[in-house]
mmCIF file of the N, C-alpha and C atoms, coordinates in Angstrom:
data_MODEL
# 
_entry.id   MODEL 
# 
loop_
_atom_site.group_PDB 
_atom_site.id 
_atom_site.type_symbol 
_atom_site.label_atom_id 
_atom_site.label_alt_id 
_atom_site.label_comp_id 
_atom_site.label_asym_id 
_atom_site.label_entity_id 
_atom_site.label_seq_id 
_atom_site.pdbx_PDB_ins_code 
_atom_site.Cartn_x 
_atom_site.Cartn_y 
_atom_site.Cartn_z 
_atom_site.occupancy 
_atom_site.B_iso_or_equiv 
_atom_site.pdbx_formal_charge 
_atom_site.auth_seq_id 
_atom_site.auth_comp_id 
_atom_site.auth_asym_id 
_atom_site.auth_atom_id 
_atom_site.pdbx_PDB_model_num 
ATOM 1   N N  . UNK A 1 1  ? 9.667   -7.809  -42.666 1.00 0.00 ? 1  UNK A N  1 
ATOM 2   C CA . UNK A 1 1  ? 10.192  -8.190  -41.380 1.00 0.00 ? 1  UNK A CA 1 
ATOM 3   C C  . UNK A 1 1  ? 10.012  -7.021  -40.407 1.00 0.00 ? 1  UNK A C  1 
ATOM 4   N N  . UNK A 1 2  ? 9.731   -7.357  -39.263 1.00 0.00 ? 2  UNK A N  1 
ATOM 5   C CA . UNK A 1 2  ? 9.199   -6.202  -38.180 1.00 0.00 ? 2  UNK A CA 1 
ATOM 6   C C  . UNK A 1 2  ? 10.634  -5.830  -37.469 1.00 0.00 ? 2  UNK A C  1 
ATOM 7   N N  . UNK A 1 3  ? 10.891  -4.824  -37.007 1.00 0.00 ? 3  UNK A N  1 
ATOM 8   C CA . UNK A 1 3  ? 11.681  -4.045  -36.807 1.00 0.00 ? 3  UNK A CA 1 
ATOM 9   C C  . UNK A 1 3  ? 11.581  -4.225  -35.361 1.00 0.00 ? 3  UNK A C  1 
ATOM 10  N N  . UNK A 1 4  ? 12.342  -4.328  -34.269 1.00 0.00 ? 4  UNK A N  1 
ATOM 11  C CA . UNK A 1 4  ? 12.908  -4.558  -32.342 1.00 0.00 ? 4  UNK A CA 1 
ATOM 12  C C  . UNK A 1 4  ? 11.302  -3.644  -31.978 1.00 0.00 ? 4  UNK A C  1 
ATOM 13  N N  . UNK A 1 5  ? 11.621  -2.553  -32.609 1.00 0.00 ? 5  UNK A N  1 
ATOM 14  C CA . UNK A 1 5  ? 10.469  -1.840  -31.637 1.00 0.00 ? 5  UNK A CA 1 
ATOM 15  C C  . UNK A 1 5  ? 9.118   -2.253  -31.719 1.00 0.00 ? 5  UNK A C  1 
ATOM 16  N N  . UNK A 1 6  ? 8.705   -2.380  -33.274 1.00 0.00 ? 6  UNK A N  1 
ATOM 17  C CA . UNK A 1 6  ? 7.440   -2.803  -33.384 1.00 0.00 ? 6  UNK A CA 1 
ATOM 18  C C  . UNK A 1 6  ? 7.403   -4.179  -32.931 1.00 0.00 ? 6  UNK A C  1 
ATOM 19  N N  . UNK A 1 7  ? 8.321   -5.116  -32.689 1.00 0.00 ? 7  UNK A N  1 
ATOM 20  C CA . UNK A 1 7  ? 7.911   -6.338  -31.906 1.00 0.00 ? 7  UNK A CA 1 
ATOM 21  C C  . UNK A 1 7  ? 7.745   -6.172  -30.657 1.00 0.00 ? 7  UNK A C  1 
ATOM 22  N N  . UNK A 1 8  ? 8.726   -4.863  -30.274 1.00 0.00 ? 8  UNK A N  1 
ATOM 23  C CA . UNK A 1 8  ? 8.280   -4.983  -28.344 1.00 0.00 ? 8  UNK A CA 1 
ATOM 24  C C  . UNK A 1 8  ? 7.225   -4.355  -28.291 1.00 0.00 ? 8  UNK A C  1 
ATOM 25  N N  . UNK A 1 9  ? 6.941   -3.532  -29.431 1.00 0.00 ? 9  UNK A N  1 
ATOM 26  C CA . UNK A 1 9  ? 4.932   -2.599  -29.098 1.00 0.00 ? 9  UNK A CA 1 
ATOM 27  C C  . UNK A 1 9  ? 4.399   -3.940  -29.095 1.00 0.00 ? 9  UNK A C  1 
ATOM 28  N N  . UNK A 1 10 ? 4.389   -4.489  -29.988 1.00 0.00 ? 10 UNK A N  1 
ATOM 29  C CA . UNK A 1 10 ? 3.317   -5.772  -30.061 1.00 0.00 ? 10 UNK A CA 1 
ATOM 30  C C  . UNK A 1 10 ? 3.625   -6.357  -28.768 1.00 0.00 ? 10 UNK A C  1 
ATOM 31  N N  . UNK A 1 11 ? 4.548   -7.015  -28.383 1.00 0.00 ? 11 UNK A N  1 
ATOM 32  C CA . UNK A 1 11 ? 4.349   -7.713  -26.800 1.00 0.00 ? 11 UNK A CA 1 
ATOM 33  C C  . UNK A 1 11 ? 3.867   -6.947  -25.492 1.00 0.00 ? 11 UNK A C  1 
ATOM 34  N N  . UNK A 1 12 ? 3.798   -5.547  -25.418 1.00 0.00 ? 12 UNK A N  1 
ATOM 35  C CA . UNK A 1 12 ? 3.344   -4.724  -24.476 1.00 0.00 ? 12 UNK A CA 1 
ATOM 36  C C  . UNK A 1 12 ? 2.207   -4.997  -24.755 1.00 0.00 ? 12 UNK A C  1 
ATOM 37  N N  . UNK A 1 13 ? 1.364   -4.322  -26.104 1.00 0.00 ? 13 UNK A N  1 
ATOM 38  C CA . UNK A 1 13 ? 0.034   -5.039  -26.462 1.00 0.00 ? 13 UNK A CA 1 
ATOM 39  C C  . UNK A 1 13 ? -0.424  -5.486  -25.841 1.00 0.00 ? 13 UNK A C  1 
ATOM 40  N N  . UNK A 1 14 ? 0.181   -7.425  -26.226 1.00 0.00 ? 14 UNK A N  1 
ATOM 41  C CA . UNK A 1 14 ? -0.260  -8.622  -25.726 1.00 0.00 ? 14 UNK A CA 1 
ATOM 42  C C  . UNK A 1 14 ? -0.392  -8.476  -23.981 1.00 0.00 ? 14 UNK A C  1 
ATOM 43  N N  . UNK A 1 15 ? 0.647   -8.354  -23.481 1.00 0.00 ? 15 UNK A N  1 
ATOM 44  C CA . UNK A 1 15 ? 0.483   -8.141  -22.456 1.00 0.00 ? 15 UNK A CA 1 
ATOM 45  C C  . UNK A 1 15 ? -0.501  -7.199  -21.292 1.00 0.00 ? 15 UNK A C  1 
ATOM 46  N N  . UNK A 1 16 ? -0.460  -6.149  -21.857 1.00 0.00 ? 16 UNK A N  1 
ATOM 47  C CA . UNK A 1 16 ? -1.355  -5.093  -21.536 1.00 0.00 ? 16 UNK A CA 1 
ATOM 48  C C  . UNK A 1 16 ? -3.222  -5.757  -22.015 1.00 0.00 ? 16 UNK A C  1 
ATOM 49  N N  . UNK A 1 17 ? -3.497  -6.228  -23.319 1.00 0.00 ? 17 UNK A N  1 
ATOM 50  C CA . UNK A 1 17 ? -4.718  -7.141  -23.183 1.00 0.00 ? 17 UNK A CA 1 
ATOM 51  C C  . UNK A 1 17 ? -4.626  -8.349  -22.124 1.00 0.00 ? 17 UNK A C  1 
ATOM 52  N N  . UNK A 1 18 ? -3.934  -9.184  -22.124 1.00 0.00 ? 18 UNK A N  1 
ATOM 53  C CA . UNK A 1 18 ? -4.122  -10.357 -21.258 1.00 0.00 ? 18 UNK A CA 1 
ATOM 54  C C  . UNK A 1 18 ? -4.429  -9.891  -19.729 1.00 0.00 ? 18 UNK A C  1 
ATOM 55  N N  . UNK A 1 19 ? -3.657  -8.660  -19.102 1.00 0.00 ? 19 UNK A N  1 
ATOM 56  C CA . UNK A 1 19 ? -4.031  -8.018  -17.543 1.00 0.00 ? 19 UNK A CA 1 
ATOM 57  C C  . UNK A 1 19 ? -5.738  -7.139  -17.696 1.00 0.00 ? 19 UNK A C  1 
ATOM 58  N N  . UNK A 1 20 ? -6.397  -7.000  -18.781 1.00 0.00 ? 20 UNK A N  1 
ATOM 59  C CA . UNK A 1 20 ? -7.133  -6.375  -18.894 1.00 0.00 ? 20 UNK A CA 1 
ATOM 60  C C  . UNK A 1 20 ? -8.665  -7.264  -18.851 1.00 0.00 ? 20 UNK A C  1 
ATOM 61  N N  . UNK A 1 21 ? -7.911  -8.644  -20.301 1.00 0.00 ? 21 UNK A N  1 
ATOM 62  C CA . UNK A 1 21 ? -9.353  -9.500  -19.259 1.00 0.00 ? 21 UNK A CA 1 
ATOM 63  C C  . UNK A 1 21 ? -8.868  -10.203 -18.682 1.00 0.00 ? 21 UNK A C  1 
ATOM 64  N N  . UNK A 1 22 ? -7.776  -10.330 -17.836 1.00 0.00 ? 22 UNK A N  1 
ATOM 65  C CA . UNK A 1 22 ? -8.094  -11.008 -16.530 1.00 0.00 ? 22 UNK A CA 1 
ATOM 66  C C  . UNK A 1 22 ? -9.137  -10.247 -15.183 1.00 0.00 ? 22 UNK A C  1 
ATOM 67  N N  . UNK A 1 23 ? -8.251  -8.864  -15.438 1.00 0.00 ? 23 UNK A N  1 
ATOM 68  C CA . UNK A 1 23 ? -9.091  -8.051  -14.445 1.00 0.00 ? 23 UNK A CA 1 
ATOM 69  C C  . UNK A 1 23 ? -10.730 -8.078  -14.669 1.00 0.00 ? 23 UNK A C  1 
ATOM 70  N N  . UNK A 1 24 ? -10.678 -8.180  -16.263 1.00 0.00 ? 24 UNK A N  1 
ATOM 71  C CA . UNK A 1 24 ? -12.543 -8.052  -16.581 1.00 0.00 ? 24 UNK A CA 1 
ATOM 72  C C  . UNK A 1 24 ? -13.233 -8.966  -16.181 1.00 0.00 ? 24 UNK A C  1 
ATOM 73  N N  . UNK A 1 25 ? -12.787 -10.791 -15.796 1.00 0.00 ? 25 UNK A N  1 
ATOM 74  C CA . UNK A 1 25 ? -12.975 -11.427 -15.393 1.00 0.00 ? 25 UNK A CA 1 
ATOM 75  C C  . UNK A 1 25 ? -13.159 -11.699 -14.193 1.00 0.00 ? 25 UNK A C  1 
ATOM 76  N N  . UNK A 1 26 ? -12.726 -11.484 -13.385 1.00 0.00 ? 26 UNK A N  1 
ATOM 77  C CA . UNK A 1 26 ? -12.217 -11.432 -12.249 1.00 0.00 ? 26 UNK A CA 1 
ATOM 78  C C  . UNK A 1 26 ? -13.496 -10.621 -11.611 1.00 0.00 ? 26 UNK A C  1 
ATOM 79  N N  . UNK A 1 27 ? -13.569 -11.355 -10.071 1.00 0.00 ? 27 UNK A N  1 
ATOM 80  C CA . UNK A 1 27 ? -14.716 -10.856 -9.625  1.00 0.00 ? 27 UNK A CA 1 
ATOM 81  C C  . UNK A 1 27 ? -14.579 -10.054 -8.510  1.00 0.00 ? 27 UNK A C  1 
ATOM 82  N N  . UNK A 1 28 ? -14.958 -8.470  -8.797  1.00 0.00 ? 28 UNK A N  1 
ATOM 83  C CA . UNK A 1 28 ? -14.853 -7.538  -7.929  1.00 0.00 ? 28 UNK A CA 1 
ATOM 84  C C  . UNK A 1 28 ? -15.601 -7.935  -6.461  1.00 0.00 ? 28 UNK A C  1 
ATOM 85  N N  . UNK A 1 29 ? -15.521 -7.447  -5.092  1.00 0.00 ? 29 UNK A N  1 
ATOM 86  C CA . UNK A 1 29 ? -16.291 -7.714  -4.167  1.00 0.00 ? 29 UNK A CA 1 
ATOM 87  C C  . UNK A 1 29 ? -16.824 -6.144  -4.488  1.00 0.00 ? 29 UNK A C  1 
ATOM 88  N N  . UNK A 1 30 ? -18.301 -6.337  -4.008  1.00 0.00 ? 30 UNK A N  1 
ATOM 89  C CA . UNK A 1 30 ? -19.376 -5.898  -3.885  1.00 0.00 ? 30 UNK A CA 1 
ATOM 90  C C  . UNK A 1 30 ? -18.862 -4.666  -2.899  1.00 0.00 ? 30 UNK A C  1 
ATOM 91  N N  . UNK A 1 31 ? -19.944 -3.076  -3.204  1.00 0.00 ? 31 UNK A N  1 
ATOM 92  C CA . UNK A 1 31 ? -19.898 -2.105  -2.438  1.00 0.00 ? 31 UNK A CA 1 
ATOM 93  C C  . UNK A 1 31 ? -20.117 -2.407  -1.021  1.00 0.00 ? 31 UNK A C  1 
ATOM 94  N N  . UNK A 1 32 ? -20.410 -2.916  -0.611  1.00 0.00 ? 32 UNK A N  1 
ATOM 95  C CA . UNK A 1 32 ? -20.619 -3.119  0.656   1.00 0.00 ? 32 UNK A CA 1 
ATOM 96  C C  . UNK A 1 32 ? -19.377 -3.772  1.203   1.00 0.00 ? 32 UNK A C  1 
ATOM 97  N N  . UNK A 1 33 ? -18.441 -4.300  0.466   1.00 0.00 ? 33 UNK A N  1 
ATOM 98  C CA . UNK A 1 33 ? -17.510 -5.148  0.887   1.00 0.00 ? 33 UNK A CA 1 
ATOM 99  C C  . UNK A 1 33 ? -16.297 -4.160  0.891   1.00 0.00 ? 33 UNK A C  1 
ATOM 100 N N  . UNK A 1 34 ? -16.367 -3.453  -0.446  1.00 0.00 ? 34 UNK A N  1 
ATOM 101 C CA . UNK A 1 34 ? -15.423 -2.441  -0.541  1.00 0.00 ? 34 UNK A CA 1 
ATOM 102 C C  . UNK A 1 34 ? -15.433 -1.757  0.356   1.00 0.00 ? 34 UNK A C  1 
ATOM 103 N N  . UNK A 1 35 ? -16.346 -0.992  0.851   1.00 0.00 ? 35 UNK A N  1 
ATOM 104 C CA . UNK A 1 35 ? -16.813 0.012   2.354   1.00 0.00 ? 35 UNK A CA 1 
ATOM 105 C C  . UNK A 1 35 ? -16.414 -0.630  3.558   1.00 0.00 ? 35 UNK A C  1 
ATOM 106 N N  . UNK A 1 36 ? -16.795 -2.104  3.754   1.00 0.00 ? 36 UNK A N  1 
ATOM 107 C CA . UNK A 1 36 ? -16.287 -2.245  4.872   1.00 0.00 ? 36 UNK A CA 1 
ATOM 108 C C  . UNK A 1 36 ? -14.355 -2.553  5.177   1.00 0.00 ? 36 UNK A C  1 
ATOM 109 N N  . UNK A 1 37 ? -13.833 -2.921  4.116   1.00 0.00 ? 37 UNK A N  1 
ATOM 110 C CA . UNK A 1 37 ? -12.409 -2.651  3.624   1.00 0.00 ? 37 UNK A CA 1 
ATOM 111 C C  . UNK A 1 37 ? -11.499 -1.285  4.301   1.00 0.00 ? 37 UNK A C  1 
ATOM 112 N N  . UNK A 1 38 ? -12.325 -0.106  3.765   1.00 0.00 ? 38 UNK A N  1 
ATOM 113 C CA . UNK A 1 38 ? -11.961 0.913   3.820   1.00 0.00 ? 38 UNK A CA 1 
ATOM 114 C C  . UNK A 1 38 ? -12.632 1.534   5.627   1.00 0.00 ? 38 UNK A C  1 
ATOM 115 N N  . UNK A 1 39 ? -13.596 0.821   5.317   1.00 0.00 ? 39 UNK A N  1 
ATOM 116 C CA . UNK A 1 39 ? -13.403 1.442   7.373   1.00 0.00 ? 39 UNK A CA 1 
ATOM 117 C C  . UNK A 1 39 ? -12.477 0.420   8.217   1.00 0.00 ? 39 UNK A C  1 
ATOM 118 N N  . UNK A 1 40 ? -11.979 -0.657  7.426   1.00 0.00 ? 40 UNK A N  1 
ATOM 119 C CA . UNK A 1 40 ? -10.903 -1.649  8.289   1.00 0.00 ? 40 UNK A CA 1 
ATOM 120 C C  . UNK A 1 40 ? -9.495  -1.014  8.434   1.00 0.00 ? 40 UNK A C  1 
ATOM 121 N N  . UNK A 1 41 ? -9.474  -0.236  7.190   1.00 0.00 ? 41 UNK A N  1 
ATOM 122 C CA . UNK A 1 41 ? -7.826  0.409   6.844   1.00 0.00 ? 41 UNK A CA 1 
ATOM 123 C C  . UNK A 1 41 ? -7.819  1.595   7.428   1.00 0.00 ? 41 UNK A C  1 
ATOM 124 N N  . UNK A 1 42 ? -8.615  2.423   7.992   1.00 0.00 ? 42 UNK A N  1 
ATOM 125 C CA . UNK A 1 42 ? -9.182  4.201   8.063   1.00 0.00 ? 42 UNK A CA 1 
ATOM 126 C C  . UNK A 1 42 ? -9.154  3.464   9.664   1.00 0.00 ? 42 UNK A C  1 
ATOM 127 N N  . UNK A 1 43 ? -9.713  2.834   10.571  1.00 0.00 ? 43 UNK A N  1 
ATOM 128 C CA . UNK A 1 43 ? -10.295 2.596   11.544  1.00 0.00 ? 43 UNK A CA 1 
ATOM 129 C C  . UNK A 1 43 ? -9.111  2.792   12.401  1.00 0.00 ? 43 UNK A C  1 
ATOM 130 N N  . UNK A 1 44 ? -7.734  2.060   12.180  1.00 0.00 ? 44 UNK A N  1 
ATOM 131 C CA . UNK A 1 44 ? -6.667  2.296   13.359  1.00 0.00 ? 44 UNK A CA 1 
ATOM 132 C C  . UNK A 1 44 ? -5.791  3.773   12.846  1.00 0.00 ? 44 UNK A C  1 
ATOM 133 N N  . UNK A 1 45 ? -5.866  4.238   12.329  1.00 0.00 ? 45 UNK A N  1 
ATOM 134 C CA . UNK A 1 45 ? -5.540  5.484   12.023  1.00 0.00 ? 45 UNK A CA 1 
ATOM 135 C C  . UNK A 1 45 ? -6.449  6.455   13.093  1.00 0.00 ? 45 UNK A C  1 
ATOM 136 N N  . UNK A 1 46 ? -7.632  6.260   12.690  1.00 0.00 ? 46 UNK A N  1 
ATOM 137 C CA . UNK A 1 46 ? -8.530  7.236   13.503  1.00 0.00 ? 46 UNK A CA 1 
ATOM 138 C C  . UNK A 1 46 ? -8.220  6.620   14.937  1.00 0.00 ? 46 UNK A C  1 
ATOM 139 N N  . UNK A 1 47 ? -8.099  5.687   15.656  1.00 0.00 ? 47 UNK A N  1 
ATOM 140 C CA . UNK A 1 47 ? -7.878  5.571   16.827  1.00 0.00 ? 47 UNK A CA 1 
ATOM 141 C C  . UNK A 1 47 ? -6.690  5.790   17.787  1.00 0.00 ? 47 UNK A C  1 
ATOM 142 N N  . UNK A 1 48 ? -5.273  5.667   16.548  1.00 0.00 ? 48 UNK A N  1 
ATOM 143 C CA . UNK A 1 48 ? -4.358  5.802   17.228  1.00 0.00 ? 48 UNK A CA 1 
ATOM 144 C C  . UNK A 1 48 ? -3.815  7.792   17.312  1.00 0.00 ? 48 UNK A C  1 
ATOM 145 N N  . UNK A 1 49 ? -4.295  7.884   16.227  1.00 0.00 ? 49 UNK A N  1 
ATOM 146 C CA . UNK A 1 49 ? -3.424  9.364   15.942  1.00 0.00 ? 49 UNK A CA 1 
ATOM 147 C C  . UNK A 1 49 ? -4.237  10.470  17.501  1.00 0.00 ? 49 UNK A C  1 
ATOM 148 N N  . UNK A 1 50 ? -5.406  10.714  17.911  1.00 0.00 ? 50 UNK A N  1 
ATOM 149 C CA . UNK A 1 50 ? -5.540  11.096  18.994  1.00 0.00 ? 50 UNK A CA 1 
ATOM 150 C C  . UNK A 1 50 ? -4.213  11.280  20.367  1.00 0.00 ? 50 UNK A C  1 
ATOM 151 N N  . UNK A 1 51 ? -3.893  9.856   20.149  1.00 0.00 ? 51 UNK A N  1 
ATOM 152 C CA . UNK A 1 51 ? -2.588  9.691   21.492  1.00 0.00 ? 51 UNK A CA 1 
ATOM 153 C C  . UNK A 1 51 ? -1.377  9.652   21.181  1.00 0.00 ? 51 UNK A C  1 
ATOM 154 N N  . UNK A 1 52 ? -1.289  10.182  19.627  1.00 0.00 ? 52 UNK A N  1 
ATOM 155 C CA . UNK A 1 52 ? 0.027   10.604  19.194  1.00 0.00 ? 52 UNK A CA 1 
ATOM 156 C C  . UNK A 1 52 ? 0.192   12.066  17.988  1.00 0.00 ? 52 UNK A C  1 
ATOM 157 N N  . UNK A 1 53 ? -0.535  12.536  19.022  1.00 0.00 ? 53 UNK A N  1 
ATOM 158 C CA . UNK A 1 53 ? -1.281  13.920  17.843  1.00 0.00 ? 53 UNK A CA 1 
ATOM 159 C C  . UNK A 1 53 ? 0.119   14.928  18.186  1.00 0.00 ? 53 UNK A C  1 
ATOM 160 N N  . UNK A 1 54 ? 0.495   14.856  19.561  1.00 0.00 ? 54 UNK A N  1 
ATOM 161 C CA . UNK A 1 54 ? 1.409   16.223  19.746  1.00 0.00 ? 54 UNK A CA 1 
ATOM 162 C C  . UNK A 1 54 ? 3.192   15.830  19.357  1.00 0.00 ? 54 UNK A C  1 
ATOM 163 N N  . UNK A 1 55 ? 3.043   14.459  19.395  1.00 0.00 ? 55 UNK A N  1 
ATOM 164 C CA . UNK A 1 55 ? 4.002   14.116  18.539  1.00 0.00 ? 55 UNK A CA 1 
ATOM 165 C C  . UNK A 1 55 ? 4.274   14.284  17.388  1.00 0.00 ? 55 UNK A C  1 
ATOM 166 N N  . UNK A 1 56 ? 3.509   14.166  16.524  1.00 0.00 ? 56 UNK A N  1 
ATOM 167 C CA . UNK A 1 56 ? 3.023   14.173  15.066  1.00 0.00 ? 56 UNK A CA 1 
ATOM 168 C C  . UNK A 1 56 ? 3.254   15.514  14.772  1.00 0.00 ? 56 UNK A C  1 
ATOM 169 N N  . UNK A 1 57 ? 2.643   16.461  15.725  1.00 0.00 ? 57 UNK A N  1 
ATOM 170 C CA . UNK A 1 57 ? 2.612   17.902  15.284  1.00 0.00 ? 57 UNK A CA 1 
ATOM 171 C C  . UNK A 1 57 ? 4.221   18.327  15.576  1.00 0.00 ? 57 UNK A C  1 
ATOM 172 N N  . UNK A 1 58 ? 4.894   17.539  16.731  1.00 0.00 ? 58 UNK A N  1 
ATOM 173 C CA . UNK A 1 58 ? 6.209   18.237  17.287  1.00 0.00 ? 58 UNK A CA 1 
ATOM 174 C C  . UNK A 1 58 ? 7.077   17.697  15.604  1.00 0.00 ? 58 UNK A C  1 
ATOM 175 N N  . UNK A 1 59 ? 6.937   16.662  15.362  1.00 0.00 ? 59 UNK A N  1 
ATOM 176 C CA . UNK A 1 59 ? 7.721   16.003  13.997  1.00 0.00 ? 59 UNK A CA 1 
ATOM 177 C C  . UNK A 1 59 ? 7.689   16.757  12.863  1.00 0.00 ? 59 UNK A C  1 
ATOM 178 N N  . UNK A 1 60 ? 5.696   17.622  12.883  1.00 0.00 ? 60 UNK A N  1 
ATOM 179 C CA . UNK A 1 60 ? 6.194   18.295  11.356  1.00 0.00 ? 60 UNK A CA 1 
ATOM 180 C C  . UNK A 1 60 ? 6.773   19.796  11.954  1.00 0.00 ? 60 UNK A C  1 
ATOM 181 N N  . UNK A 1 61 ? 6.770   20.107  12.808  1.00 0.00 ? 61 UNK A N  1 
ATOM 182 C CA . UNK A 1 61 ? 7.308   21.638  13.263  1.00 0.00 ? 61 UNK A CA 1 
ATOM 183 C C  . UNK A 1 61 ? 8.729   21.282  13.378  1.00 0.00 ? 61 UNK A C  1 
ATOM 184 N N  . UNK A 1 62 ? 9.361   20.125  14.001  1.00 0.00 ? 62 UNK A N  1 
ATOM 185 C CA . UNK A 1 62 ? 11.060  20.110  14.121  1.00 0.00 ? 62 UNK A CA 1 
ATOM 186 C C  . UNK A 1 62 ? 11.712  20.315  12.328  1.00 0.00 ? 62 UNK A C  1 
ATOM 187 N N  . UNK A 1 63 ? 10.955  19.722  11.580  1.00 0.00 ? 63 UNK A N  1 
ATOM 188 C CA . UNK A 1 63 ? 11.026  19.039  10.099  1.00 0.00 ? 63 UNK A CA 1 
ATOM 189 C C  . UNK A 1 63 ? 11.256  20.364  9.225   1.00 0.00 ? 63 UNK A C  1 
ATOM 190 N N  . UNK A 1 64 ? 10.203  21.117  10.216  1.00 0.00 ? 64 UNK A N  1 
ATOM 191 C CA . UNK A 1 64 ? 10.032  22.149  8.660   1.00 0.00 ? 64 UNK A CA 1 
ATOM 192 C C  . UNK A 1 64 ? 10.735  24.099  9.452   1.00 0.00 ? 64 UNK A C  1 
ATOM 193 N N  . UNK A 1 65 ? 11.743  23.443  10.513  1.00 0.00 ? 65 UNK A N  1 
ATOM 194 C CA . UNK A 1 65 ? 12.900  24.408  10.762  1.00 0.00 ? 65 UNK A CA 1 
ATOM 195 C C  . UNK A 1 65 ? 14.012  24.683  10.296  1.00 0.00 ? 65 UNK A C  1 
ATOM 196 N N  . UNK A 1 66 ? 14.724  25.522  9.360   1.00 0.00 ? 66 UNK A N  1 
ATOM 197 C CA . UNK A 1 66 ? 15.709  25.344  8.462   1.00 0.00 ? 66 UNK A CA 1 
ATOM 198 C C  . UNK A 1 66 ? 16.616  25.717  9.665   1.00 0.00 ? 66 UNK A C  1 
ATOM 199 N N  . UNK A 1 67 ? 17.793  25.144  9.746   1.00 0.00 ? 67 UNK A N  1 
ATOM 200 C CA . UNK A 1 67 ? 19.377  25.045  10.576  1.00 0.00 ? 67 UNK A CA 1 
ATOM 201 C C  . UNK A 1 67 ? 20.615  25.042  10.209  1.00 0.00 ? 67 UNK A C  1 
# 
């Protein structure tokens, strides 16, 4: 008879295979898709921080004054 722990190793197991081929299954988008992803997420960052740069800088200088 299996013992609490070795039944919950075995269900992590199970579990841990079943997320593994799903993911293996599962159909990645293509480098080109990934790239354009990452200039979608990067893109308003780079546009906004310019017109909130001296803010940003006043936030980490107030932040890192001990009082």
């Amino acid at each position: 008879m299996k013992s609490k722990d070795e039944k919950r190793f075995q269900f992590i197991g199970n579990v841990v295979m079943i997320i593994m081929t799903v993911f293996a299954v599962a159909d990645l988008p293509t480098v080109s898709v990934r790239m354009a992803m990452a200039i979608a997420g990067v893109l308003p960052v780079l546009i906004i921080y310019p017109f909130v740069q001296n803010n940003f800088v006043k936030g980490i200088t107030l932040g890192g004054i001990k009082g």
